[in-house]
C-alpha angles and dihedrals in degrees: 000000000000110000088216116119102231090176097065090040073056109052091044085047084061105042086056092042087062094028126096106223098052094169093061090055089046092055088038084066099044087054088055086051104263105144099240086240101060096040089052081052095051091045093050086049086045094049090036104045093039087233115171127176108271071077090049090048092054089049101055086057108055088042084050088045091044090046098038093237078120138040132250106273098004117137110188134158126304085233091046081050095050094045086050088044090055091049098048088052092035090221100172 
């Protein structure tokens, strides 16, 4: 399994999807190490599938279920979840 943490590409992809300055967001996630290719992407998925994040935040917990990083049956925050996400990939 890959060890990136697609939940949080695509958070930022849809922050930048509703934001209005989708460019600042784009280079936001380069600076956190997505390759530009891939975010813009995430961001096309995220304005194309009408995906919000309440779906972000499901999907941070059945990749933190898959991954262990949260427990069976739990249901946090989708900041709590983020914050998790970031530990278990060590991202800082």
């Amino acid at each position: 399994m890959s060890e990136q943490n697609l939940p949080y590409i695509l958070e930022l992809a849809g922050m930048a999807a509703a934001s209005d300055d989708p460019p600042s967001m784009t280079e936001t996630a380069v600076k956190n190490g997505i390759p530009r290719d891939q975010f813009e992407r995430a961001v096309t998925i995220m304005q194309e599938q009408r995906l919000d994040a309440e779906f972000v935040r499901q999907l941070y917990i059945l990749d933190g279920q898959v991954r262990g990083y949260v427990d069976m049956g739990d249901s946090p925050s989708i900041w709590i979840l983020g914050q998790a996400a970031h530990a278990h990939y060590d991202l800082s």
